[in-house]
C-alpha positions in Angstrom: -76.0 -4.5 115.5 -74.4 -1.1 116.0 -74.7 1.3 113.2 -71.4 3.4 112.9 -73.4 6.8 113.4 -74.1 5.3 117.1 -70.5 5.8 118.0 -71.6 8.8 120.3 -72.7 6.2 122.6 -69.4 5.2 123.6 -67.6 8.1 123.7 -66.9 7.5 127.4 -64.5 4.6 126.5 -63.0 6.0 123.5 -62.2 9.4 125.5 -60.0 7.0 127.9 -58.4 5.0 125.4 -57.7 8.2 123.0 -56.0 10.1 125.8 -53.2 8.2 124.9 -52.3 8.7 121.2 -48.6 7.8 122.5 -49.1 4.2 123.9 -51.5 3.7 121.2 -48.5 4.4 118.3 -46.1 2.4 120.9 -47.8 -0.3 120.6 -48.3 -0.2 116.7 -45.0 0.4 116.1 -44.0 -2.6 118.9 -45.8 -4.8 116.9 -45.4 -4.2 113.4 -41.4 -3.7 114.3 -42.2 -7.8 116.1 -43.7 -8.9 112.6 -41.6 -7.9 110.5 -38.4 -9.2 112.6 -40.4 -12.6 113.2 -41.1 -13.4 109.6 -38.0 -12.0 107.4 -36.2 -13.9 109.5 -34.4 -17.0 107.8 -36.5 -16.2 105.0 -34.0 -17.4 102.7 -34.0 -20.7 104.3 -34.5 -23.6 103.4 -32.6 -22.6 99.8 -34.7 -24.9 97.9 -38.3 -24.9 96.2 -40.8 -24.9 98.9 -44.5 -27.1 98.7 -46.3 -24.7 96.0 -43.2 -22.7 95.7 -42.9 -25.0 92.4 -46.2 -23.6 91.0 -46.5 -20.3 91.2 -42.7 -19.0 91.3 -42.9 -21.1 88.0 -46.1 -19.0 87.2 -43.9 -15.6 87.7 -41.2 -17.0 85.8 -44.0 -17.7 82.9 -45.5 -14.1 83.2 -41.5 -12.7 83.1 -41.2 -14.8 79.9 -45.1 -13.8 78.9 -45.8 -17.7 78.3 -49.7 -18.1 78.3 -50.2 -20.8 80.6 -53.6 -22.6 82.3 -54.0 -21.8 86.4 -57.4 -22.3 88.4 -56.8 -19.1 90.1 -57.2 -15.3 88.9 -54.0 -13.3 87.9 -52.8 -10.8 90.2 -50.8 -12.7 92.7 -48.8 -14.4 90.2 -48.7 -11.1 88.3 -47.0 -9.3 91.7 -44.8 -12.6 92.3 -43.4 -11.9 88.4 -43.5 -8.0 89.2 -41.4 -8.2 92.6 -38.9 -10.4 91.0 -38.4 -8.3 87.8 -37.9 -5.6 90.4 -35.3 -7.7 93.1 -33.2 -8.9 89.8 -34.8 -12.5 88.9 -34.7 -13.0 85.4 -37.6 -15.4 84.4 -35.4 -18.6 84.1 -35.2 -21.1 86.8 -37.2 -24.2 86.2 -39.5 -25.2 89.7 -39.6 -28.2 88.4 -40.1 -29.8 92.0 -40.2 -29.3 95.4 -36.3 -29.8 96.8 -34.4 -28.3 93.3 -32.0 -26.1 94.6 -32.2 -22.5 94.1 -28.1 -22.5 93.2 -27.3 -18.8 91.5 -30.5 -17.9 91.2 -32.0 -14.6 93.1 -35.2 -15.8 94.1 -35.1 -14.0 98.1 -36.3 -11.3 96.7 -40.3 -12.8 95.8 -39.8 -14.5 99.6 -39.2 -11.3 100.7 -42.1 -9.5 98.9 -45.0 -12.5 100.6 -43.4 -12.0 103.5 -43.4 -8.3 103.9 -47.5 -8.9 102.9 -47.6 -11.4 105.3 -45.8 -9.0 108.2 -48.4 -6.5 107.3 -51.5 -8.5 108.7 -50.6 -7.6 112.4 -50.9 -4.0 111.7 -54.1 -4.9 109.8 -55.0 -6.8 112.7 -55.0 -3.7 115.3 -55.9 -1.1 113.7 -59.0 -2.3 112.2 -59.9 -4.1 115.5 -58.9 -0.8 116.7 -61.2 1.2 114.5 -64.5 -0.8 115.8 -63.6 -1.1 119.7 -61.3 2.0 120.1 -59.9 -0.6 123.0 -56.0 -0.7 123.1 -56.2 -4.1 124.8 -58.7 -6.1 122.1 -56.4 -4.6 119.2 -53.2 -5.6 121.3 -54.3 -8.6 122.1 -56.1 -9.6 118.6 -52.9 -8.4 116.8 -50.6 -10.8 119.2 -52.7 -13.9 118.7 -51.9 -13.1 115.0 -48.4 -12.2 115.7 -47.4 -15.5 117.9 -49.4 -18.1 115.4 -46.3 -19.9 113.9 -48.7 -21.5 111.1 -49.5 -17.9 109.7 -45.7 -17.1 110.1 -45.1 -20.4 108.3 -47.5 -19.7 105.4 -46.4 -16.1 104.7 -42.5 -16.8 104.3 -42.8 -18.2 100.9 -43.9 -17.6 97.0 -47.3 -18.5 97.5 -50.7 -17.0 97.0 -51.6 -17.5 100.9 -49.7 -14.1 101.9 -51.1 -12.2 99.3 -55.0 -13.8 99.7 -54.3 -12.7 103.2 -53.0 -9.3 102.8 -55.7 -7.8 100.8 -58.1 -9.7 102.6 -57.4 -7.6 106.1 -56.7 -4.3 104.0 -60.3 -4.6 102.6 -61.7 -5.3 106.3 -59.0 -2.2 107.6 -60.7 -0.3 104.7 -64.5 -1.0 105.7 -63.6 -0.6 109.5 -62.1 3.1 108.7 -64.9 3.9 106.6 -67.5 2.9 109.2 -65.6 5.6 111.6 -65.5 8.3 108.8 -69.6 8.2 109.4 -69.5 11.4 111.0 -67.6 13.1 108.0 -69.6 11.5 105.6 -69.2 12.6 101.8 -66.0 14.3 103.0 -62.1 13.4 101.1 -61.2 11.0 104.1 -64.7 9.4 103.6 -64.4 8.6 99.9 -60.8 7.7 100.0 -61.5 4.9 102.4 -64.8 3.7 100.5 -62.8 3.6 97.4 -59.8 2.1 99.2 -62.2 -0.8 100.7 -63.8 -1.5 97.1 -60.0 -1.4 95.5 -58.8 -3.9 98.1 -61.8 -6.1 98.0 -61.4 -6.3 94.1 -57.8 -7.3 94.6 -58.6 -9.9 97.0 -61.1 -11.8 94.7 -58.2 -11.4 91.8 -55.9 -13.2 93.8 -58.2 -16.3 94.2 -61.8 -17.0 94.0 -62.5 -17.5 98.1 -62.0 -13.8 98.4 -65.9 -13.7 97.3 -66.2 -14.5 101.1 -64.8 -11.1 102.1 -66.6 -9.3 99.4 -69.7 -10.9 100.8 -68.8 -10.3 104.1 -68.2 -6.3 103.5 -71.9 -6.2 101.3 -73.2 -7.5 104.6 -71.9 -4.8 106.5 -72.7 -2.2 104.2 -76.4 -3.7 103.8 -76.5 -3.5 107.4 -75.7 0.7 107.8 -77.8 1.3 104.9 -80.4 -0.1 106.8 -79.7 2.6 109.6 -79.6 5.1 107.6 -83.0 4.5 105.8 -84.2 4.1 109.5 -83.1 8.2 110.3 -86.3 9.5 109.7 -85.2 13.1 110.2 -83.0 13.0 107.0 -84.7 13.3 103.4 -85.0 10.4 101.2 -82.4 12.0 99.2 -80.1 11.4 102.2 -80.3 7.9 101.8 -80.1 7.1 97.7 -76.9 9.1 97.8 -75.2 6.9 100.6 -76.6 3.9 98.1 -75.4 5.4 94.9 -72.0 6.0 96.3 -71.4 2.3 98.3 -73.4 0.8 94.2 -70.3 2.9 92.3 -67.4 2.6 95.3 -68.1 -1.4 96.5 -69.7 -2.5 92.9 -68.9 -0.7 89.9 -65.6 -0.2 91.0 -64.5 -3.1 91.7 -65.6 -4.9 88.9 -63.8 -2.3 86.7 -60.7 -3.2 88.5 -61.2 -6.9 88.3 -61.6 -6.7 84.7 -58.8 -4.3 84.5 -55.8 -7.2 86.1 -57.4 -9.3 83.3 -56.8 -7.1 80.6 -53.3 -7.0 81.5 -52.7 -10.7 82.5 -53.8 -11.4 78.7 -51.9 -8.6 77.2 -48.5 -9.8 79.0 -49.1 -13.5 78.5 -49.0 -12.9 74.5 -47.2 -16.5 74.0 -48.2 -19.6 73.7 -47.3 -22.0 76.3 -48.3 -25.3 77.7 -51.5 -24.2 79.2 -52.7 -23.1 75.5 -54.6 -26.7 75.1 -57.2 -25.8 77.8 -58.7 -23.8 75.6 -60.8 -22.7 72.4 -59.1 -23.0 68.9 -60.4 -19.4 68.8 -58.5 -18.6 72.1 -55.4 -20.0 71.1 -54.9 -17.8 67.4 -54.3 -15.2 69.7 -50.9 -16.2 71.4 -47.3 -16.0 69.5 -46.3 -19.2 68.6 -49.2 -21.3 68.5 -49.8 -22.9 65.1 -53.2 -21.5 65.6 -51.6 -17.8 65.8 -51.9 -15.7 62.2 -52.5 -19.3 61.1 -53.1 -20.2 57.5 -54.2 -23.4 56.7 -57.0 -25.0 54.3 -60.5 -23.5 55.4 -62.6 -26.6 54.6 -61.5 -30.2 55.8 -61.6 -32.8 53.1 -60.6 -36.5 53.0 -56.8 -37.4 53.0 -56.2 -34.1 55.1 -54.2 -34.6 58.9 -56.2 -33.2 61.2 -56.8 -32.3 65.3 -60.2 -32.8 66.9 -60.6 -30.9 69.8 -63.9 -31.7 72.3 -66.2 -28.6 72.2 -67.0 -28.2 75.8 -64.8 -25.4 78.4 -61.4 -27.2 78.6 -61.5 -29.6 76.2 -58.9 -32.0 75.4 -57.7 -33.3 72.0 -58.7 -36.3 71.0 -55.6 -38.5 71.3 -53.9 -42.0 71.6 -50.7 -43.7 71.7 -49.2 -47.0 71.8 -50.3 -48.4 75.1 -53.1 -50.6 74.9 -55.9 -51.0 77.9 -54.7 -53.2 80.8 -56.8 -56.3 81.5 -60.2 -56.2 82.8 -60.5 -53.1 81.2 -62.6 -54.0 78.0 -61.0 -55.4 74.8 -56.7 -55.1 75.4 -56.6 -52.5 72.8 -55.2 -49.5 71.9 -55.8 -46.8 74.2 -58.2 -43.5 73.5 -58.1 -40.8 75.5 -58.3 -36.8 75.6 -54.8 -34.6 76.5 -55.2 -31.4 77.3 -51.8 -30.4 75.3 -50.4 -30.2 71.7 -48.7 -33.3 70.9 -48.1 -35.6 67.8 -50.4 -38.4 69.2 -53.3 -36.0 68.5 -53.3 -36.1 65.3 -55.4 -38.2 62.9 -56.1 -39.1 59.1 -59.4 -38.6 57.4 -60.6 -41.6 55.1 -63.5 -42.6 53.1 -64.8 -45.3 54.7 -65.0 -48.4 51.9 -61.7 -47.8 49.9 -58.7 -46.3 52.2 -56.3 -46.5 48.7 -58.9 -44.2 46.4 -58.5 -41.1 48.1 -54.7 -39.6 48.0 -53.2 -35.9 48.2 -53.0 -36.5 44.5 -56.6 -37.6 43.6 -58.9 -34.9 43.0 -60.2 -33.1 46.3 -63.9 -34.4 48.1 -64.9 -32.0 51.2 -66.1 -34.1 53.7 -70.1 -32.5 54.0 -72.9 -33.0 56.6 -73.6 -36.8 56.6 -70.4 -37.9 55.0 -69.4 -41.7 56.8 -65.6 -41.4 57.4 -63.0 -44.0 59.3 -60.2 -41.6 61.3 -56.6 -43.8 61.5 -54.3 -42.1 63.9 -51.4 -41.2 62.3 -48.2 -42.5 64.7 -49.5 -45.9 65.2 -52.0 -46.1 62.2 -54.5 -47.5 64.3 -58.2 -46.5 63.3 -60.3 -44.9 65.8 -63.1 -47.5 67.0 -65.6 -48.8 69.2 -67.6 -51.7 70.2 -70.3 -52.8 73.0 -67.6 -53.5 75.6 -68.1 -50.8 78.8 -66.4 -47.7 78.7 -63.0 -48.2 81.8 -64.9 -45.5 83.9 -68.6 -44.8 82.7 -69.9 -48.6 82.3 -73.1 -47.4 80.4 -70.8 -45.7 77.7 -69.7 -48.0 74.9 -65.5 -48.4 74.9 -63.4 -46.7 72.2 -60.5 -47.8 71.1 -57.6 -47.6 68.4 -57.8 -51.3 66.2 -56.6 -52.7 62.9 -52.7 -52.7 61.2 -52.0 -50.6 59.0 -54.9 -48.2 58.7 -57.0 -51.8 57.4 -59.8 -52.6 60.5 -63.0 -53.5 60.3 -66.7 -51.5 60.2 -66.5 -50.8 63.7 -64.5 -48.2 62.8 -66.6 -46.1 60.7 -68.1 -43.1 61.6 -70.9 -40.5 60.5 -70.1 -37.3 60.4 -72.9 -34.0 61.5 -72.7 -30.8 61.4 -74.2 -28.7 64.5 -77.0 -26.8 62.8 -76.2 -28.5 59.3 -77.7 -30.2 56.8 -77.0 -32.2 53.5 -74.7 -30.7 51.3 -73.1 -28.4 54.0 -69.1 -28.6 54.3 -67.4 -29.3 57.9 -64.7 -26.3 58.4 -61.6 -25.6 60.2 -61.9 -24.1 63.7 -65.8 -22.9 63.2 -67.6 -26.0 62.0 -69.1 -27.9 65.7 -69.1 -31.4 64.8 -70.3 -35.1 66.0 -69.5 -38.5 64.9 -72.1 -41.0 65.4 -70.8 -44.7 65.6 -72.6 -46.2 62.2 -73.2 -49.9 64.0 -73.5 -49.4 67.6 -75.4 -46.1 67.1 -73.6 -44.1 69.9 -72.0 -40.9 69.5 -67.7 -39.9 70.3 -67.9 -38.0 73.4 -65.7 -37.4 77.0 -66.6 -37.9 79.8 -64.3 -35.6 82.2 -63.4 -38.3 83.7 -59.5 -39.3 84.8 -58.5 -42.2 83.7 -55.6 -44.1 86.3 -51.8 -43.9 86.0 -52.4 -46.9 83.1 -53.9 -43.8 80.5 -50.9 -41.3 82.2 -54.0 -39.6 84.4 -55.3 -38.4 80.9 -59.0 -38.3 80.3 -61.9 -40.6 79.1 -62.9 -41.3 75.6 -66.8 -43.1 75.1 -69.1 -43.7 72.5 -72.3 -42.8 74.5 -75.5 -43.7 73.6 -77.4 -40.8 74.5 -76.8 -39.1 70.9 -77.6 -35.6 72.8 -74.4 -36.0 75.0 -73.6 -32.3 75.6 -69.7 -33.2 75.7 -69.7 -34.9 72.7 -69.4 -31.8 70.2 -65.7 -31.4 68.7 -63.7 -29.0 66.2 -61.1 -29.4 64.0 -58.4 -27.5 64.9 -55.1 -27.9 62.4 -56.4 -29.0 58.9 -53.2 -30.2 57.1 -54.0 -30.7 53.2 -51.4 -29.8 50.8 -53.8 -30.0 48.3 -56.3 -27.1 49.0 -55.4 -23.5 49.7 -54.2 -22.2 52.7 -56.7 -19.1 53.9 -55.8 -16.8 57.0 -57.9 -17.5 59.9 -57.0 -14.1 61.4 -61.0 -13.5 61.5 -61.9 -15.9 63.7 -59.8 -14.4 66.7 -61.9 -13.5 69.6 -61.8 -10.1 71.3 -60.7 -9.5 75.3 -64.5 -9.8 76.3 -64.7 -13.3 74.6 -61.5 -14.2 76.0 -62.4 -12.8 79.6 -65.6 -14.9 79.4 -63.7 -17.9 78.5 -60.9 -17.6 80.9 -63.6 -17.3 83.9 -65.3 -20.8 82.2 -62.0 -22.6 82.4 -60.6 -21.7 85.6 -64.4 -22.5 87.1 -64.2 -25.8 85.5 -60.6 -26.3 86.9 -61.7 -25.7 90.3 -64.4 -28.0 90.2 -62.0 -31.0 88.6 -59.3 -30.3 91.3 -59.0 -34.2 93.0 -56.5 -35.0 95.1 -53.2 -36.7 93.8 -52.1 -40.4 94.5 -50.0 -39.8 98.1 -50.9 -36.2 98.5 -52.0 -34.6 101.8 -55.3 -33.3 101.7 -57.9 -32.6 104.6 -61.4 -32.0 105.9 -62.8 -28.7 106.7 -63.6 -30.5 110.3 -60.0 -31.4 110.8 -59.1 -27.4 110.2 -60.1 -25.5 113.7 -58.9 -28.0 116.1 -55.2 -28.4 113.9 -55.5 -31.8 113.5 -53.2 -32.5 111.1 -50.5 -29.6 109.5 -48.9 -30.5 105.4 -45.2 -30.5 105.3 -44.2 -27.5 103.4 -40.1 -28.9 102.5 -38.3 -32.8 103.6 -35.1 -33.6 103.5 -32.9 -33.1 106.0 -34.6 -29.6 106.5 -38.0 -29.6 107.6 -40.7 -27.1 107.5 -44.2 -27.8 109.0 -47.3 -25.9 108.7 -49.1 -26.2 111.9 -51.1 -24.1 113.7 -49.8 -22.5 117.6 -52.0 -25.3 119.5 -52.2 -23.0 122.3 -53.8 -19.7 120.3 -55.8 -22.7 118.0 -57.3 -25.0 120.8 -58.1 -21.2 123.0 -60.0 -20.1 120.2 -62.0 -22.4 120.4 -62.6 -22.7 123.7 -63.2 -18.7 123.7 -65.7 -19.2 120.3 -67.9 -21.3 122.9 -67.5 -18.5 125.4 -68.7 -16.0 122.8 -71.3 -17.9 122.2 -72.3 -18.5 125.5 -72.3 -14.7 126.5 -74.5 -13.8 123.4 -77.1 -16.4 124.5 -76.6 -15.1 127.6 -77.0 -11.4 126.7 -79.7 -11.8 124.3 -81.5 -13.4 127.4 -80.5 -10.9 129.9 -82.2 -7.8 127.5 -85.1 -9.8 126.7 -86.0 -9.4 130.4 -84.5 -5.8 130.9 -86.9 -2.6 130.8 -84.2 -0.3 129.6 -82.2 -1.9 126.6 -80.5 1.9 125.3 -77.4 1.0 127.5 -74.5 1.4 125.0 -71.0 1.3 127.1 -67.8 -0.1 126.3 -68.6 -3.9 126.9 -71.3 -3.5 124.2 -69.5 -2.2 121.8 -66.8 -5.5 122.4 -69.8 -7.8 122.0 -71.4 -6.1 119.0 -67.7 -6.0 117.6 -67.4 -9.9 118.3 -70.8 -10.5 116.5 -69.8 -9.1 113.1 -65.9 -11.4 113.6 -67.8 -14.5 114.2 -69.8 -13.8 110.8 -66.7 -13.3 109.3 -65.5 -16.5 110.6 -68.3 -18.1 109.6 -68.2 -16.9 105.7 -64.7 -18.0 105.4 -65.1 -21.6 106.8 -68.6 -23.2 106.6 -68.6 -22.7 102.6 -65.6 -25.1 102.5 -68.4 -27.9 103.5 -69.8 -27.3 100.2 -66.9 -28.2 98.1 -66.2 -30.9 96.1 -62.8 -30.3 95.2 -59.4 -31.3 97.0 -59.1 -29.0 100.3 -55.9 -28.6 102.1 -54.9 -27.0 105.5 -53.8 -23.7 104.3 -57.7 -23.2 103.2 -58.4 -22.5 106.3 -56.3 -19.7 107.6 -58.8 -16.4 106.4 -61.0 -17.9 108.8 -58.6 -17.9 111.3 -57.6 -14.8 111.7 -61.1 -13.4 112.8 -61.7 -16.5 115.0 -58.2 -14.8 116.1 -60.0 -11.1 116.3 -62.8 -12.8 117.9 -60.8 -13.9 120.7 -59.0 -11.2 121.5 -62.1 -9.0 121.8 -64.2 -11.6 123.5 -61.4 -11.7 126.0 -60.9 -8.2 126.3 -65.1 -8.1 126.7 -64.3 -10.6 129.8 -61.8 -8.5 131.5 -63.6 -5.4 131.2 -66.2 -7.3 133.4 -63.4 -8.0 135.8 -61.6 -4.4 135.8 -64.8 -2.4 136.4 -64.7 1.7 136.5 -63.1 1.5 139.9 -61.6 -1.8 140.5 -60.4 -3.0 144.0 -57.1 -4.2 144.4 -58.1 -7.8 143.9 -59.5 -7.6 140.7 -56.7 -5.7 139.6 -54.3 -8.2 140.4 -56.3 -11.0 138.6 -57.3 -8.4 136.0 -52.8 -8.1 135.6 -52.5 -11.8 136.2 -54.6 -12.8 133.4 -53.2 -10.1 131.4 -49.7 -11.8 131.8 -50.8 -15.2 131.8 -52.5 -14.3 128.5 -49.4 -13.0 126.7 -46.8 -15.4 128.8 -48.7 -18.3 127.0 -48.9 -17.2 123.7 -45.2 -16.0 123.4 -43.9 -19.0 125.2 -45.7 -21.6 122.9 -44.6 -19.5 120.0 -40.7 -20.0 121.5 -41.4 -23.5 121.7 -43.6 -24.3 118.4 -40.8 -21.9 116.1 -38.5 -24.6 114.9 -41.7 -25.5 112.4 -41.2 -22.6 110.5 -37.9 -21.7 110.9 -36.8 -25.4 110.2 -36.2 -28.4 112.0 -33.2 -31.2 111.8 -32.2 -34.1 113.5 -34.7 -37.1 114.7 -38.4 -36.9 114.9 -39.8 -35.3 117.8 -40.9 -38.9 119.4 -37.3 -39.2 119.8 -36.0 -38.3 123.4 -33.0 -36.7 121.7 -35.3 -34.3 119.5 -35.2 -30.4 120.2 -38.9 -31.3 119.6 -39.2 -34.3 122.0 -42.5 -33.7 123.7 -44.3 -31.3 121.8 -46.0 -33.5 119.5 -49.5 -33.6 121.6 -51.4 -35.4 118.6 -50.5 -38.5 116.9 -51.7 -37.2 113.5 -49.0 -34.4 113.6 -46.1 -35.8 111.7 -43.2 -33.6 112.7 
């Protein structure tokens, strides 16, 4: 591949191209002034909450309010959603409850506006960084149209969504590392740094607005392995030369990066200082640090003893409560008892008496008080339905070689399947079980099986909350639990201020949560979900509002299906190429067209990095995932095409090949623009009958069955 220093090579193209600064500023300005109409357009329509409009403008609402809450994505798009509606004049309090509410009274154009303007900014992106590694005014014109004319990216960038601002950073890292790469013959100079620094800021950003920008951060270390290659290859410059273009990409595109990563973190915690729903997601130790939670400042008895109300919480990332309720299991599913299950959130149902486990009456808040110590036997009844906690050698509803557990007896009086043993991790006789700190099992006395979770979500019988067994693999690494309130009126209240961890510990934490999320994420009963497959060829698109004003995300089929049908072409020429200078006697030949192809080598990598990974995942995928990837196969296009059309034109063309050189040209553009004309009602809204309906305004233009507009 082309090193950036090689750039003297094509000189003879650039000079041609750069003789026009005025056409070249035209056409930016033409296009950003098109991107900007195309998308603020009806962006206050449809005035109700959008798809993921109800997540995360109910995420900004909960960062205006600083409610801590539980999200499997980093903070800084959320934090901008909150920050651009402080700024337009929302105040934090509508509900986005659901997709449809109505947005009556409440200023919420202004965080539309602010994705959108993101969003508008990708076509710039688009042609100048294509631009920056082709200096051709027709592969940046014609990448930043393909872009431009794609109703599905005008579709996802209209709204309060993540996608726009993924996006945005995304392209301002790649403008950053294509500007940088051009700065290579002012190297260590102010415009140098400032776009080194600019790339690592970006790419930092990009990852802090979800995890899948680690694809463009690995995308940029490949490009920058690739010149620090070159440059260890210039023999003529001293070795010194070379460690201080590595020290300053290690400080610029590592250490800098991860300082500002670290950095939106600090801030996300110190804003979201409250305790909200999302508290129960994590450690007891986590949660003393939020306002409001009964964790928070909390004083309460540091040692649990019997006849005290307490909270088990499981041990592992994300735990749930141990919890019940009144519903017993359906049939087939074990004994028709009550059920047992984990909740990820504070409730009443969590909470649970501590008994000896031969005489419930001899222990009261007025006998004298026993600790409960390492090795202590102990039934737990659950306090709302005084229902002890029990199991027996029926399977567990999900994991059939775990033992059910379930809530059984009247009155807090069962029988000795409900009595447990209680160990302390590390412990031994004699040593007490404490609030918060103490990591603790119970082993099932008769069937010899140890209280554990399995992770795994129960139906809409258990409310979609999560599995309870008694497993009998005693080393089950789920089945660790603290106590988290310890209510005894008897014993002392002491401040558990101590045991609050510090940003690092919380950092740490928050990263172990949200990976654990990710992974968990299944898809909903009647949700639309898709397979990466499905994604290039836009077989399918996700309804983004109903009612009686629809908005469909779908790609433009005609820029979708030509890319690709130009990806093969690509593909075909480099086999082609790589053929034609295996068999060549001079391979130094570095003109225009080469420069196209190398250019196209590194897009399809980037392609490749932000759509094969999605292969690998087990969690829920949707359409939207795929977009990143599409704009370089979008890039790719429009400088493969430009690489065909240089063939065409040639230094002196005859008048033929001009006029199919100008033919194509307009065919080109004609199609694009006149498939966006038609394929716009998707995004800008759709009423009336279905388009299979002759009197449709979209009669005809559903080409696939599985599209559903």
């Amino acid at each position: 591949m082309t090193p950036p220093t090689t750039k003297k090579a094509v000189h003879s193209m650039q000079t041609d191209e750069s003789k026009g600064d005025s056409k070249w500023w035209i056409l930016l300005i033409l296009l950003t002034v098109l991107s900007f109409g195309t998308r603020l357009h009806k962006v206050d329509e449809p005035d109700h909450v959008c798809w993921d409009e109800t997540h995360f403008g109910k995420m900004g609402s909960w960062y205006i309010n600083r409610t801590f809450f539980f999200d499997v994505h980093p903070p800084l798009g959320k934090m901008l959603i909150a920050l651009s509606g402080v700024l337009t004049g929302y105040n934090g309090s509508f509900p986005f409850e659901k997709p449809g509410d109505k947005y009556e009274g409440v200023n919420y154009v202004g965080m539309r506006e602010f994705c959108t303007i993101l969003g508008g900014a990708l076509i710039p992106f688009t042609f100048i960084s294509i631009w920056e590694i082709t200096h051709s005014l027709n592969a940046a014109t014609l990448s930043a149209s393909l872009v431009l004319f794609d109703v599905g990216t005008l579709t996802l960038t209209q709204y309060i969504l993540l996608d726009p601002i993924l996006l945005f950073f995304m392209l301002a890292s790649f403008v950053g590392i294509c500007k940088f790469r051009s700065a290579a013959l002012s190297e260590f100079r102010v415009n140098w740094w400032f776009w080194l620094i600019f790339t690592g800021v970006t790419m930092a950003c990009c990852v802090c607005v979800k995890f899948v920008g680690l694809f463009q951060v690995t995308f940029i270390g490949l490009m920058t392995i690739v010149d620090l290659w070159f440059i260890l290859g210039k023999l003529s410059k001293p070795i010194s030369y070379t460690v201080k273009h590595f020290v300053a990409r290690f400080v610029c595109l590592i250490i800098l990066p991860i300082l500002v990563y670290v950095g939106f973190f600090y801030i996300h915690l110190f804003i979201l200082n409250k305790s909200g729903n999302g508290d129960g997601f994590y450690s007891s130790a986590f949660q003393s640090k939020l306002q409001g939670n009964s964790l928070h400042n909390a004083s309460m008895p540091k040692d649990v003893s019997f006849g005290a109300i307490v909270t088990l919480k499981n041990h592992r990332t994300g735990g749930g409560y141990l919890h019940s309720h009144w519903h017993l299991y359906p049939e087939n599913v074990g004994a028709k008892q009550q059920q047992i299950t984990t909740y990820a959130h504070k409730d009443e149902n969590n909470r649970w008496l501590v008994k000896l486990y031969n005489d419930d009456e001899k222990i009261s808040f007025n006998d004298t008080v026993r600790y409960i110590k390492h090795g202590d036997m102990i039934r737990l009844e659950h306090v709302p339905t005084r229902r002890n906690l029990h199991s027996h050698r029926e399977p567990a509803p999900i994991t059939k070689k775990h033992y059910q557990v379930t809530g059984y007896g009247e009155n807090g009086t069962g029988d000795y399947n409900d009595v447990w043993k209680v160990f302390v991790d590390g412990g031994s006789d004699g040593n007490v079980v404490s609030a918060v700190t103490s990591k603790i099992k119970l082993v099932h006395v008769l069937q010899h099986c140890v209280l554990t979770t399995s992770n795994k979500q129960l139906p809409k019988w258990a409310f979609e909350q999560h599995e309870v067994t008694c497993s009998p693999n005693l080393r089950d690494t789920n089945s660790y639990w603290n106590v988290e309130d310890n209510i005894n009126p008897k014993l002392p209240n002491v401040s558990f201020e101590v045991y609050s961890p510090n940003f690092f510990a919380r950092f740490i934490e928050s990263h172990a949560v949200m990976f654990q999320g990710n992974a968990g994420l299944k898809p909903k009963e009647g949700e639309v979900t898709s397979k990466p497959w499905q994604w290039p060829i836009n077989y399918k698109g996700q309804f983004f509002s109903g009612n009686n004003y629809k908005i469909y995300l779908l790609g433009n089929p005609v820029i979708w299906w030509g890319n690709i049908v130009v990806m093969v072409l690509y593909n075909l020429i480099s086999i082609w190429k790589a053929i034609i200078n295996k068999r060549r006697s001079n391979q130094n030949e570095a003109d225009s067209k080469e420069q196209l192809l190398t250019t196209c080598n590194w897009l399809f990598i980037g392609w490749g990095l932000h759509y094969i990974p999605f292969y690998a995942m087990g969690r829920v995928l949707y359409f939207h995932h795929y977009f990143s990837a599409f704009l370089y196969s979008s890039m790719l296009t429009g400088v493969t095409i430009s690489y065909l059309l240089e063939i065409i034109k040639t230094p002196k063309p005859t008048l033929i090949r001009k006029t199919i050189y100008d033919g194509l040209i307009g065919l080109i553009y004609a199609s694009a623009i006149y498939s966006f004309y038609l394929y716009s009602p998707l995004a800008y809204g759709m009423s009336g009958p279905v388009s299979t309906e002759q009197n449709s305004t979209m009669f005809g233009l559903r080409w696939l069955d599985s599209w559903e507009f």
